[in-house]
N, C-alpha and C positions, 0 to 999 in steps of 0.2 A: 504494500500500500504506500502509495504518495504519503508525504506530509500531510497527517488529516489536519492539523490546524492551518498549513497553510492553504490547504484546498477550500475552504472556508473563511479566510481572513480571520484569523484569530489569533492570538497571542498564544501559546504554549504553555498551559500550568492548569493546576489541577483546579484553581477557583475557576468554575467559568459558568457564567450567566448562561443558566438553559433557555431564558428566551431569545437572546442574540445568536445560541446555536442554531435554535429552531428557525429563527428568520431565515440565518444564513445557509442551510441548508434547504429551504424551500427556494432561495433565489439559484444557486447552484442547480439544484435539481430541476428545475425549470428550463435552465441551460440545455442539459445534458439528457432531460428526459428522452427515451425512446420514440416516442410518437410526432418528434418532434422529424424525425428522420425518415417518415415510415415510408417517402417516396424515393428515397435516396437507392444509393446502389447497394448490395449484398456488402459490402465490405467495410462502407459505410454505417450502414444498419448496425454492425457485428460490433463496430467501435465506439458506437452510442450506444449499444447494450453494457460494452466495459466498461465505459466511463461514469451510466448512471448505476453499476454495480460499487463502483468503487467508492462512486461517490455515499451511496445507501451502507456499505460498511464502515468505512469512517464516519458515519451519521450515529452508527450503532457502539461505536466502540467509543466516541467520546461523551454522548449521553449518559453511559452507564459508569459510575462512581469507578467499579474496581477495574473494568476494562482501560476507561480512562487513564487510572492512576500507572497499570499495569503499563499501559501504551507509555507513558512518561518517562516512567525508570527504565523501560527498555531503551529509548531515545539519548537515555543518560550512559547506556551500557549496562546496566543493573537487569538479570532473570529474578522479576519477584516471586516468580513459582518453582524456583527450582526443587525437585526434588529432594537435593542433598540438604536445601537447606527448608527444615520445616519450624522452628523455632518457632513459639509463642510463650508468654509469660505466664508462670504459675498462675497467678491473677486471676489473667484469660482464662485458663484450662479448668478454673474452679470454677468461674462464670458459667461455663460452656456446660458443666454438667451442671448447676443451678437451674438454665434456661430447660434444659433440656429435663429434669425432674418436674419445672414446673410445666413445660408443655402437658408431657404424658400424665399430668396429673390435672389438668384443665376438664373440670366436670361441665361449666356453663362457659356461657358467649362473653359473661365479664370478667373471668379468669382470663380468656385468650385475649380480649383488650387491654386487659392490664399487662398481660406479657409483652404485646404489640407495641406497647408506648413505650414500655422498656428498652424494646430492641430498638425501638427506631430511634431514641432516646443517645442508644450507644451509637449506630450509624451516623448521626449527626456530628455526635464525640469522634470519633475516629474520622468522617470526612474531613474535621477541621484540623484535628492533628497532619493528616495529610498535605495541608495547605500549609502548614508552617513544614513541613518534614518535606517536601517534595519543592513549591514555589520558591522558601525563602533558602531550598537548599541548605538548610540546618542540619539534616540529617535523612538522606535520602537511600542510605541500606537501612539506615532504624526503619523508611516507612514501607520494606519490603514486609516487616511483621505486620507493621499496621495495616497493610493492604491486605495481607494472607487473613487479620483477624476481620478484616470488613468483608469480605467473600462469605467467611463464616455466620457472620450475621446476615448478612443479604439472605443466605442458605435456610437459617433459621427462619427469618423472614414468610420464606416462599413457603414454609413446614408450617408456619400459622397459619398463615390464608387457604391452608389446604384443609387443617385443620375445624377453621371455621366452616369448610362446607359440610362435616360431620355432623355438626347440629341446624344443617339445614335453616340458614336464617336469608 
């Protein structure tokens, strides 16, 4: 993939205004759309199909928090997923099974809202860490953990609203 920030005119950092994404990625897309070509020659067509693919995955990978941050510190030279390195902090590890006792223990719809506001609560916490760990470049291998522990919440995340459809509301 291209520069997704620069195919979008944006600055590079993990703070970044998802309405200016969204603008800037409807004017782009507009550009590049397929149909825009649809009288064009075969080879034509084929190159306006890549470019409004390119452009719809750069669309995808900076809207999303850990995608984003992940795109970042790869730009930097940093693998925040590698394998070898899985590190997270005791803290975390007790958190993770807190959350996860109180999930599987979620009898009603306001148990699983209270957990929701929690996690979104830490998502919030960890996206800002990431702005100072990753933007002000203060410590940008510390925010390969913090971006490994915002996956995990995200993850959680997806596990309550799944959750939620159990009791059918």
């Amino acid at each position: 993939m291209s520069d997704a920030f620069a195919l979008f005119g944006l600055t590079p950092r993990f703070a970044l205004e998802r309405a200016a994404l969204d603008a800037a990625f409807r004017a782009v897309q507009a550009e590049v759309h397929p149909d825009k070509f649809a009288h064009a020659d075969a080879a034509t067509q084929r190159q306006a199909v890549e470019r409004a693919t390119a452009v719809n995955e750069a669309y995808q990978t900076l809207k999303a928090p850990v995608a984003r941050g992940a795109y970042l510190l790869r730009q930097a030279g940093i693998e925040p997923f590698d394998p070898a390195n899985t590190r997270m902090s005791t803290a975390f590890l007790m958190q993770q099974i807190e959350w996860r006792e109180q999930l599987e223990s979620a009898t009603d719809v306001a148990a699983l809202e209270a957990l929701e506001k929690r996690i979104a609560a830490a998502a919030r916490d960890h996206e800002q860490r990431l702005i100072r760990q990753i933007d002000a470049e203060a410590d940008r291998v510390g925010a390969t953990e913090t971006l490994r522990e915002l996956r995990f919440i995200e993850k959680m995340g997806e596990e309550i609203q799944s959750a939620f459809e159990t009791f059918d509301i």
